[in-house]
MARKE-249355 format. One record per residue (C-alpha): residue number from 1; z, y, x. Coordinates in steps of 0.5 Angstrom, whole numbers. Example, Ala and Ser with C-alpha at 12.3 -4.5 7.8 and 13.67 -1.06 7.14 Angstrom:
BEGIN
[1 [16 -9 25]]
[2 [14 -2 27]]
END
This chain:
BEGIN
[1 [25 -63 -3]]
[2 [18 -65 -4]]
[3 [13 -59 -9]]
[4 [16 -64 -16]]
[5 [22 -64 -15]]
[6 [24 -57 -13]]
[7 [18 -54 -19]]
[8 [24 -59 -23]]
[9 [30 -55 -20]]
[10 [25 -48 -22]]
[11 [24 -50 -28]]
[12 [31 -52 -30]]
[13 [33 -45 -28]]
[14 [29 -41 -32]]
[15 [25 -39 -25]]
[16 [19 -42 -27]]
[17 [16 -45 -35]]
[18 [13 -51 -35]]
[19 [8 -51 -42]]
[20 [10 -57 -45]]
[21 [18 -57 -43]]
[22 [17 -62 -37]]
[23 [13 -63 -31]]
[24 [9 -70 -35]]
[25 [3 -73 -31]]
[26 [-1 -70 -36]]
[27 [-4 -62 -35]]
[28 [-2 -59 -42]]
[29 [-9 -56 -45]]
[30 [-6 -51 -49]]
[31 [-11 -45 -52]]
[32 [-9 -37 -53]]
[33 [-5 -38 -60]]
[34 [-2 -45 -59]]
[35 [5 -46 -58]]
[36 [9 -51 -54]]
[37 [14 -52 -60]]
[38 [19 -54 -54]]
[39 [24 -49 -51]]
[40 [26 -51 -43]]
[41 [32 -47 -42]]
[42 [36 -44 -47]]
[43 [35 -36 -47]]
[44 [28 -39 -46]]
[45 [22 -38 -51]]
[46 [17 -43 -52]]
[47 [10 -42 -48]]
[48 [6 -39 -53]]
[49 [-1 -36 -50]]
[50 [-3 -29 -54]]
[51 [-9 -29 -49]]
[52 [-13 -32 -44]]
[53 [-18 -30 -38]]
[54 [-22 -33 -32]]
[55 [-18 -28 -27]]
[56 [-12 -25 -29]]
[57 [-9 -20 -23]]
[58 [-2 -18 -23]]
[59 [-2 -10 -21]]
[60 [-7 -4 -22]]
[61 [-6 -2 -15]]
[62 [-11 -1 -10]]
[63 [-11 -9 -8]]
[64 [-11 -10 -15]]
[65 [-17 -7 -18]]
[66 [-21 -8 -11]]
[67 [-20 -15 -12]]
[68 [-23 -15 -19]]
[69 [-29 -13 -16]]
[70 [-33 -19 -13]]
[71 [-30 -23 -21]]
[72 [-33 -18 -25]]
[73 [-39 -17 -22]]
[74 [-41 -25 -22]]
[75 [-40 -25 -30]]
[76 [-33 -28 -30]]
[77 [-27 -25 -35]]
[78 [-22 -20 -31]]
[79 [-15 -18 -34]]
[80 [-11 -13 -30]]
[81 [-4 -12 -32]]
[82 [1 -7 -30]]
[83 [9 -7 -31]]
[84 [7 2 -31]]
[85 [5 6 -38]]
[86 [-2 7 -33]]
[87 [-6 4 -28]]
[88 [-6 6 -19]]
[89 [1 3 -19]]
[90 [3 8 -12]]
[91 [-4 9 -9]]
[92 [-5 14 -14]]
[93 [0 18 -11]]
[94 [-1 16 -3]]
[95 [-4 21 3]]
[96 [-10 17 2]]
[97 [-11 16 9]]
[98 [-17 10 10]]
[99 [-18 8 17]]
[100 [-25 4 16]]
[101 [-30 5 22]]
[102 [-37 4 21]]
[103 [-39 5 13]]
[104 [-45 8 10]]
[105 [-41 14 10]]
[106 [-40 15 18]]
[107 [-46 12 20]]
[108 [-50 17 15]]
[109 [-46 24 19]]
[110 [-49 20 26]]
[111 [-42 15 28]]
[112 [-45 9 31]]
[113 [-39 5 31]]
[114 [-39 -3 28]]
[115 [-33 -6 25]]
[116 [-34 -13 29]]
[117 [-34 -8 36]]
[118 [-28 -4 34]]
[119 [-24 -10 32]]
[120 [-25 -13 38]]
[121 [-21 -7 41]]
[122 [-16 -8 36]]
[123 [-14 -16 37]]
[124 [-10 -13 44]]
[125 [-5 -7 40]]
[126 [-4 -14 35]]
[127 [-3 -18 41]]
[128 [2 -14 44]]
[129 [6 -13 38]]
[130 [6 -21 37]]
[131 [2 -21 30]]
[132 [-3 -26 32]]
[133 [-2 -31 26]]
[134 [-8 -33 22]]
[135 [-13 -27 26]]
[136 [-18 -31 22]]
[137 [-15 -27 16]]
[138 [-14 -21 20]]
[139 [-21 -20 23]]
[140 [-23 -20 14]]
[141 [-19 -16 13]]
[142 [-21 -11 18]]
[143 [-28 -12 16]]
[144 [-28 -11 9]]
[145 [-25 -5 10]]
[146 [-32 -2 11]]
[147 [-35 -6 5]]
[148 [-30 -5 0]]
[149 [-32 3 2]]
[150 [-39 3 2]]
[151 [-39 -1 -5]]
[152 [-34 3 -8]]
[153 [-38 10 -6]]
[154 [-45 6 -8]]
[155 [-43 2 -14]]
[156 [-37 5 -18]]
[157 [-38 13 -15]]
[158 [-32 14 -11]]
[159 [-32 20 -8]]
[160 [-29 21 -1]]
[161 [-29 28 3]]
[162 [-35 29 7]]
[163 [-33 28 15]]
[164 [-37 34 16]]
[165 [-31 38 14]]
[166 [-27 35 19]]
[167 [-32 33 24]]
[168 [-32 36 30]]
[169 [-25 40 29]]
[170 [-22 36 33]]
[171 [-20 31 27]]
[172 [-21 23 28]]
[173 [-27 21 25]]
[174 [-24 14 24]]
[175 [-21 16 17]]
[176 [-24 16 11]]
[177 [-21 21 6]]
[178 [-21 22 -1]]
[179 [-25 27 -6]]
[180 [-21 33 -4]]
[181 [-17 31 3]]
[182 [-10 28 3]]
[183 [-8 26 -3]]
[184 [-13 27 -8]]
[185 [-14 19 -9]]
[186 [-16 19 -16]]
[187 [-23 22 -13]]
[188 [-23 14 -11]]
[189 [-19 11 -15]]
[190 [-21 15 -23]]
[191 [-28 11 -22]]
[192 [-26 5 -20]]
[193 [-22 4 -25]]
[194 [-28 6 -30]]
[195 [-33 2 -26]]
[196 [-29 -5 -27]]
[197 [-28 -3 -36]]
[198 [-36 -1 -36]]
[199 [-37 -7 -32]]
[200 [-32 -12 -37]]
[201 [-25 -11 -34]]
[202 [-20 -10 -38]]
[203 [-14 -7 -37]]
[204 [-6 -9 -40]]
[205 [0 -4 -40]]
[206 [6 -4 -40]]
[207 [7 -12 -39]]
[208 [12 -14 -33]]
[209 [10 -20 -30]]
[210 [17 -25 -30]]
[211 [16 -32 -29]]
[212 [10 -37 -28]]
[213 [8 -42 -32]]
[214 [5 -49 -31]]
[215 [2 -55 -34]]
[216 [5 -61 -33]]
[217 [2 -62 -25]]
[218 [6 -57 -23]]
[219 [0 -53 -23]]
[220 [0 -45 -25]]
[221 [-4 -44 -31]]
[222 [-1 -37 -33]]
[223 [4 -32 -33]]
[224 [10 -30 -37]]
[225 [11 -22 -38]]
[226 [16 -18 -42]]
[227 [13 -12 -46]]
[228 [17 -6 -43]]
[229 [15 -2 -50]]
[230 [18 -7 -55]]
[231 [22 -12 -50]]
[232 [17 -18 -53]]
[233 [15 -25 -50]]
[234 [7 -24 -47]]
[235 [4 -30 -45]]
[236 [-3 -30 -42]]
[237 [-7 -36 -40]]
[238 [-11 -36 -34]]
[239 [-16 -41 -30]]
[240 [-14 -36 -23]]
[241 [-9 -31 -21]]
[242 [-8 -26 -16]]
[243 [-1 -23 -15]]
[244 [-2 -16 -13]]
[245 [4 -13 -15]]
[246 [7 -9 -8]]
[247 [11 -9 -4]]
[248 [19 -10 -5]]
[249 [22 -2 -2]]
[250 [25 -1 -8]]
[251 [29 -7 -9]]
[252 [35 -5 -5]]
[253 [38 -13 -5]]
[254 [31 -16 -2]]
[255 [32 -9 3]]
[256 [39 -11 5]]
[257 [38 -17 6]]
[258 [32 -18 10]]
[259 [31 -10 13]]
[260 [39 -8 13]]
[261 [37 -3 19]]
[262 [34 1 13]]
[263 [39 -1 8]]
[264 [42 5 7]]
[265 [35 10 6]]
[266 [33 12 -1]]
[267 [26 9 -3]]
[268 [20 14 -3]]
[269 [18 11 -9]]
[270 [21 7 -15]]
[271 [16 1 -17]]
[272 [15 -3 -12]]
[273 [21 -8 -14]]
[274 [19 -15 -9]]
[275 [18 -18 -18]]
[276 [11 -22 -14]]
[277 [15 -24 -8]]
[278 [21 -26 -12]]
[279 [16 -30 -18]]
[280 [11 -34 -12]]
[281 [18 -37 -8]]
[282 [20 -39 -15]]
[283 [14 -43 -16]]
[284 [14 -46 -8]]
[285 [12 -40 -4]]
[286 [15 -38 3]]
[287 [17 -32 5]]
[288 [15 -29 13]]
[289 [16 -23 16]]
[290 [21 -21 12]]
[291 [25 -18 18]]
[292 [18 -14 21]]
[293 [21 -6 20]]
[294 [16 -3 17]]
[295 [15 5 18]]
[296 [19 10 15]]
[297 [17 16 12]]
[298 [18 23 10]]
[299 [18 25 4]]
[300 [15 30 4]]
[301 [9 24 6]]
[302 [3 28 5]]
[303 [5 33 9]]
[304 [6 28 15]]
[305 [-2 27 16]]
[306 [-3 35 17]]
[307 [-2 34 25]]
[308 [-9 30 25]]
[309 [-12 36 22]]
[310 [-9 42 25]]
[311 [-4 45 30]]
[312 [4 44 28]]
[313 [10 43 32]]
[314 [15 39 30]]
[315 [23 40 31]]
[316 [31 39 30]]
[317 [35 41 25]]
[318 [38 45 33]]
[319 [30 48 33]]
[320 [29 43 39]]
[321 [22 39 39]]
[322 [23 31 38]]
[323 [15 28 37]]
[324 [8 28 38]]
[325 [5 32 32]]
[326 [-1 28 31]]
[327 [1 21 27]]
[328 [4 21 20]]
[329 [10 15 21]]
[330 [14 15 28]]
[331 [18 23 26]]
[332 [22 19 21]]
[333 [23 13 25]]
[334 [25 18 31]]
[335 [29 22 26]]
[336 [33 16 25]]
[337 [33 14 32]]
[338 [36 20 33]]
[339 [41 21 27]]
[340 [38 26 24]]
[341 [38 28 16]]
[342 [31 32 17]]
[343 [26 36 21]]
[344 [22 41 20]]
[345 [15 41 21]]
[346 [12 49 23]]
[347 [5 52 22]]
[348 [1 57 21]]
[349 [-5 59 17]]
[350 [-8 55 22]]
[351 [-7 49 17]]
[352 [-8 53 11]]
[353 [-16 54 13]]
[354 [-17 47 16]]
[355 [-21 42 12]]
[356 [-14 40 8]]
[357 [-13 47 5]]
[358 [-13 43 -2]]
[359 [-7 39 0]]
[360 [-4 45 5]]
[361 [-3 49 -1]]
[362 [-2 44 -6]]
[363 [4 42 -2]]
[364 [6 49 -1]]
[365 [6 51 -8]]
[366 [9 44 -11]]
[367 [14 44 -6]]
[368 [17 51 -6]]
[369 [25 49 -5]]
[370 [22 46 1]]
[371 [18 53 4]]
[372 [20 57 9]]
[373 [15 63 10]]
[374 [11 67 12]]
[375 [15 70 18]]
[376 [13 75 21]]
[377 [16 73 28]]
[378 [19 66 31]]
[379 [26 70 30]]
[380 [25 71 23]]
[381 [23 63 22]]
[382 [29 62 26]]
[383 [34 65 21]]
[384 [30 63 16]]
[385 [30 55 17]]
[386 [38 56 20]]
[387 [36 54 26]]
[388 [39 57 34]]
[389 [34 62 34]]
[390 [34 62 43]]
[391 [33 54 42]]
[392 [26 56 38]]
[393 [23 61 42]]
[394 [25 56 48]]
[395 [22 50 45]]
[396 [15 55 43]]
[397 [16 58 50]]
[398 [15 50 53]]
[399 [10 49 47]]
[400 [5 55 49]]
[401 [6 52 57]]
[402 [4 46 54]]
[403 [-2 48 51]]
[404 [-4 52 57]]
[405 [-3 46 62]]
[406 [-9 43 57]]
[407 [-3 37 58]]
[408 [3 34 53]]
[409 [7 32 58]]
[410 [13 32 54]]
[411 [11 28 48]]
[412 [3 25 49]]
[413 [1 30 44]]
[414 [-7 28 44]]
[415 [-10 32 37]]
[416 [-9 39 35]]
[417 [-5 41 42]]
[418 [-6 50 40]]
[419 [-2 55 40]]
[420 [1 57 33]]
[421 [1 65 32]]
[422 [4 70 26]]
[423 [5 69 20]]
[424 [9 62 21]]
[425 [11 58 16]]
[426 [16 51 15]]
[427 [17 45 12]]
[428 [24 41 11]]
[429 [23 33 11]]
[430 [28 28 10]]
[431 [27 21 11]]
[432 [25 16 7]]
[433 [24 8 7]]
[434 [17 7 3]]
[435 [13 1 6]]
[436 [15 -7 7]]
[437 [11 -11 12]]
[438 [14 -17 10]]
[439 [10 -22 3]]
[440 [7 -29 2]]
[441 [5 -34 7]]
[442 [-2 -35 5]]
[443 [-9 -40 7]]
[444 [-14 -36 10]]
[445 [-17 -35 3]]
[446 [-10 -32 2]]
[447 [-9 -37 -3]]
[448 [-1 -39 -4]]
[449 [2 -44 0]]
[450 [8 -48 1]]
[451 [13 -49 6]]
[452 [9 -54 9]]
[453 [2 -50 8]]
[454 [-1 -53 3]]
[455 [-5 -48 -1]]
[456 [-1 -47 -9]]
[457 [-7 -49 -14]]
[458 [-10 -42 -18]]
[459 [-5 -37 -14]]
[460 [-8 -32 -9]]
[461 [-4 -26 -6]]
[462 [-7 -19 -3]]
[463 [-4 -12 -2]]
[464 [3 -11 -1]]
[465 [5 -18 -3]]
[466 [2 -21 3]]
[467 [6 -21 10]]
[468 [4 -14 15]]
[469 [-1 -12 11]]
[470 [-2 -5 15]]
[471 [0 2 14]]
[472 [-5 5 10]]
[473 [-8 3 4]]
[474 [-15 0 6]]
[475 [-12 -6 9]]
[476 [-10 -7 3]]
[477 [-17 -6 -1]]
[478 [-20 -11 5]]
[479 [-15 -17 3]]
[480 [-17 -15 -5]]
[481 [-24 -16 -3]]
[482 [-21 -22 1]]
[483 [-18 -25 -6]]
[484 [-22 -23 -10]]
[485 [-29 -27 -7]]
[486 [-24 -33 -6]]
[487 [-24 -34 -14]]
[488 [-30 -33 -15]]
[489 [-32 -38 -10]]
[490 [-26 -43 -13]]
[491 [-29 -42 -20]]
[492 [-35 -45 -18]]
[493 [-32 -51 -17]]
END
């Protein structure tokens, strides 16, 4: 089926809105307050623009509000509308965790590393793990990373935490963390989101995007939302959009379908529903790398990064150690592997003096039900976590000859391999499934495209939307930044 005649099949369906009523010969030249006077499917309003932009963003995200930046910079109209009553989307509540080499920052604390020299020690890990379609797209990713740092610091005043604080504590110094520590992102996030209104930004709450809508090429010339205060019809036209709206780890159906192994897992989160996937592939978009698994998580997610900071042990509900300590994804994904409902994670006050102490303490007050401790011996911690108490001293007596060897043969631990002393403290973790890997095929410019790879007119994709987009929240502010200097170029033309 060529692009006309499956637009046809979308446009009858109510998936996709033609301004005008059919897909004519003709582009419509609708303006903001005109009305079509035509219905397309019955239930369906007539296309009425309340609002027009140069570059209209789906998503108030990470992805979302960096690929604003190059737009407003060049002087160009830029909305940015969220389906949430606030803007940040989910970023607001992640770890924070940035792996970005080579900024400003690192190179001011004496890190000589370049983004281009570490990439090329980064193409073999994609190439083992077969992720070596479009490595143009990647390698800009992987490198704007580093820009998108250096400018949200120098431009909008975002503030990370000094790698002072964790340089040289046996911390890598490969991540950049926000304000305080681990998930303090509205250090980052609170500036930019003000930088880019002071700079001419404009912000739309409350309004989730449902459908396209198209001139009479077939062309996308803006987007239907539903107002989730009073239910209204908004429609908003737009010269460029960029679809930063997540990923799809709360849509149980696209989970069963396309992720079935983590179907019967609960969500982390609760608003990342796939609406950006679903409404691209109702305009002609193709899906790839939907069945890539993405990496469980705790949900208890911030805790999970301490091991990079301080000294932990990890182990079954039978009080038996299971993992290596110092990652933040793979002690879910064992979990499962193993069957298990949950894991503790064990402590001391170690953590509670590390460069994370706002975290650490945050987290021990917020999550107080989950709290075991302090105990002043293992075989209090023992009873108090309801674990075998003979399991936990054998796994420690284990651990402590580890640690004395100077070698993890057990599990490859690298970070942090130290003894834990009196007073111990522990916390419960269940599994959760929390980021999809699998979005939108994308043009090196990341511009939609069809099945045939050819490039959807004033449609572009970042973040969460576009397939493997990473782990952690900078691969999705480098494909932002990827975005965003896209349509300034496409507007020029």
């Amino acid at each position: 089926m060529n692009r006309r005649n499956f637009l046809k099949a979308a446009i009858a369906s109510g998936a996709v809105i033609a301004a005008g009523g059919a897909l004519a010969g003709c582009a419509s030249n609708n303006t903001a307050g005109s009305s079509t006077g035509a219905e397309n499917v019955v239930g369906t309003a007539p296309v009425s623009f309340s609002d027009e932009t140069d570059v209209l963003i789906l998503g108030t995200g990470i992805a979302g509000m960096s690929a604003a930046m190059d737009p407003v910079e060049a002087g160009h109209k830029v909305m940015l509308v969220d389906k949430l009553e606030r803007v940040g989307g989910e970023s607001f509540i992640a770890c924070g965790v940035m792996n970005v080499v080579g900024s400003k920052m690192q190179k001011d604390a004496g890190l000589e590393v370049d983004p281009e020299t570490n990439w090329q020690k980064f193409l073999p890990i994609l190439e083992k793990k077969g992720e070596t379609d479009d490595m143009d797209y990647k390698h800009n990713v992987y490198v704007y990373q580093t820009e998108w740092a250096d400018r949200v610091a120098a431009d909008y005043g975002a503030v990370f935490q000094p790698i002072t604080d964790y340089m040289g504590t046996g911390a890598p110094t490969s991540m950049l963390l926000p304000g305080n520590g681990i998930g303090d992102m509205q250090a980052v996030l609170t500036p930019l989101q003000k930088g880019l209104e002071k700079k001419g930004a404009t912000y739309k709450l409350n309004l989730r995007a449902t459908n396209f809508i198209v001139d009479g090429e077939g062309a996308p010339i803006g987007v239907r939302f539903n107002d989730e205060k009073n239910g209204k019809t908004v429609d908003i036209k737009a010269k460029k959009i960029i679809v930063a709206t997540g990923g799809f780890s709360c849509n149980q159906e696209m989970v069963s379908t396309y992720l079935p192994s983590q179907a019967r897992l609960g969500p982390l989160t609760v608003n990342s529903m796939g609406e950006g996937h679903q409404m691209c592939k109702a305009l002609g978009g193709v899906y790839t790398h939907m069945d890539m698994e993405a990496n469980r998580m705790s949900d208890l997610a911030q805790v999970t990064v301490w091991g990079y900071f301080s000294p932990q042990v990890q182990v079954t509900p039978q009080g038996r150690r299971f993992i290596k300590e110092d990652q933040s994804h793979d002690s879910p994904d064992a979990a499962a592997k193993l069957g298990l409902g949950f894991w503790w994670t064990i402590f001391d006050d170690q953590a509670i003096n590390s460069s994370q102490k706002w975290n650490v303490e945050m987290n021990m007050k917020g999550n107080a039900d989950r709290l075991v401790g302090p105990c002043s011996t293992l075989e209090e911690l023992a009873t108090a976590m309801d674990v075998p108490a003979a399991n936990l001293l054998e796994t420690f007596a284990r651990y402590d000859e580890l640690v004395a060897a100077g070698e993890d043969t057990d599990f490859k631990k690298k970070l942090f391999l130290q003894s834990l002393s009196a007073p111990y403290y522990a916390m419960k973790h269940f599994p959760y499934r929390y980021k999809t890997h699998g979005g939108m095929k994308i043009t090196t410019d990341s511009q939609l495209t069809d099945k045939d790879g050819t490039p959807i007119p004033n449609v572009y994709c970042c973040g969460s939307t576009v397939a493997d987009s990473g782990s952690d929240l900078s691969p999705n502010a480098g494909s932002g930044l990827i975005s965003g200097k896209a349509v300034v170029e496409a507007l020029k033309a």
